[in-house]
C-alpha positions in Angstrom: 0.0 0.0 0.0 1.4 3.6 -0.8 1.5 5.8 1.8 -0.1 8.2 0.6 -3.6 5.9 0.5 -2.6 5.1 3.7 -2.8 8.2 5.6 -5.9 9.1 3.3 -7.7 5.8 5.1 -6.2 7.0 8.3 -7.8 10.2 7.9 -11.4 8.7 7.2 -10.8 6.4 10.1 -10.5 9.2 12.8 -13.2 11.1 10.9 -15.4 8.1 11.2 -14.8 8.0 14.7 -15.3 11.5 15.5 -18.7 11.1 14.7 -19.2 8.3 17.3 -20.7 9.2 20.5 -18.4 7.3 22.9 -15.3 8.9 23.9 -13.3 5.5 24.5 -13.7 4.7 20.4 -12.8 8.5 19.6 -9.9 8.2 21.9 -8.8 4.9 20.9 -9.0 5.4 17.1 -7.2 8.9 17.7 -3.8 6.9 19.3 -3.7 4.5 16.6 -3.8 7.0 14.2 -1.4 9.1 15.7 1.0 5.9 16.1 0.6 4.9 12.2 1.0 8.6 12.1 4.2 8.9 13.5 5.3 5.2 12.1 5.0 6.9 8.3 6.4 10.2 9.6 9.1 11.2 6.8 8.5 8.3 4.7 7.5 9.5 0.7 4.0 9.2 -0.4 5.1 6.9 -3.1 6.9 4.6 -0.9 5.4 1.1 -0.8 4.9 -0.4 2.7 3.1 -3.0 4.8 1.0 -1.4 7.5 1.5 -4.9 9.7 5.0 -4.8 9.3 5.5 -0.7 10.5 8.2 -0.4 12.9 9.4 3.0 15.6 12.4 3.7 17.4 12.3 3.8 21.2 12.3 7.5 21.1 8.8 7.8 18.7 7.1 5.1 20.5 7.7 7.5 23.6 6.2 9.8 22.1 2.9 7.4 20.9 2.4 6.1 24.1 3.3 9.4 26.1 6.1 7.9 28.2 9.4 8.6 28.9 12.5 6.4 26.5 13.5 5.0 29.4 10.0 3.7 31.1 9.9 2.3 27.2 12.9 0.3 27.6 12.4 -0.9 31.1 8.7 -2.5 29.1 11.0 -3.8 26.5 13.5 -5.6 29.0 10.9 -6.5 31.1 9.3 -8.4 28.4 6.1 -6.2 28.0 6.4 -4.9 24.8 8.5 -7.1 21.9 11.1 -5.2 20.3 14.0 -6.0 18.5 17.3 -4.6 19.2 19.4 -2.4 16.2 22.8 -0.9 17.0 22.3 1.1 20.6 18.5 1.2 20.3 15.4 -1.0 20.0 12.9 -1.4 16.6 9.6 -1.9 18.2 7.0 -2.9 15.9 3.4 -0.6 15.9 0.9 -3.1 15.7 2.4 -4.8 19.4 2.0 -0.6 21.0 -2.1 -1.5 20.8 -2.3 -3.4 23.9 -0.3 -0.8 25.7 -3.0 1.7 24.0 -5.7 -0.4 24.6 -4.9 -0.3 28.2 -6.1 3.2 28.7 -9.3 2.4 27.9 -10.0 -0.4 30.4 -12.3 0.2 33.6 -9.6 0.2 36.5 -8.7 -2.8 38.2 -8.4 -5.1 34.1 -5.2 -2.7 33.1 -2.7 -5.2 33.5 -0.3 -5.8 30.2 0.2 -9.5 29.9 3.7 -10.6 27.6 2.6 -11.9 24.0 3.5 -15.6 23.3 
């Protein structure tokens, strides 16, 4: 998919959502498209890419999940988020940010992040 037709469906995704009545899905649909936003941040509008396969640094998925780098980290060698480690810093993939995003969202008391298999 270019990215250009990608952000265009990101854009009628939080459009669709602003028109929801509950503020969870408005709030919810708003991170994701902020962390797809950031993911493709830079990247050409021709460019070809795989929105499964979209990848951060440690420092932009700070920035999606409004933590600091180092409380990202500390998830990453706790073995709480999956990330792969590149030269001095860590690829995390986007698609395994949602249950850290999804975890806002959660009545109090069901917040806790469980490791993926």
């Amino acid at each position: 998919m270019k990215v250009a037709d990608l952000r265009e469906h990101l854009a009628a995704a939080l459009a669709g959502a602003l028109r929801r009545p509950e503020a969870e899905a408005v709030a919810l649909t708003a991170d994701r498209v902020k962390a797809m936003g950031v993911a493709l941040a830079g990247l050409d509008a021709d460019a070809e890419v795989d929105p499964e396969a979209l990848w951060v640094a440690t420092r932009s998925a700070a920035v999606i999940l409004g933590f600091h780098q180092e409380h990202v980290r500390r998830l990453i060698r706790g073995g709480r988020l999956p990330a792969q480690r590149v030269g001095g810093d860590y690829r995390i993939e986007v698609a395994d940010l949602w249950p850290l995003l999804e975890a806002r969202y959660r009545p109090p008391g069901r917040r806790r992040i469980r490791p993926r298999s």
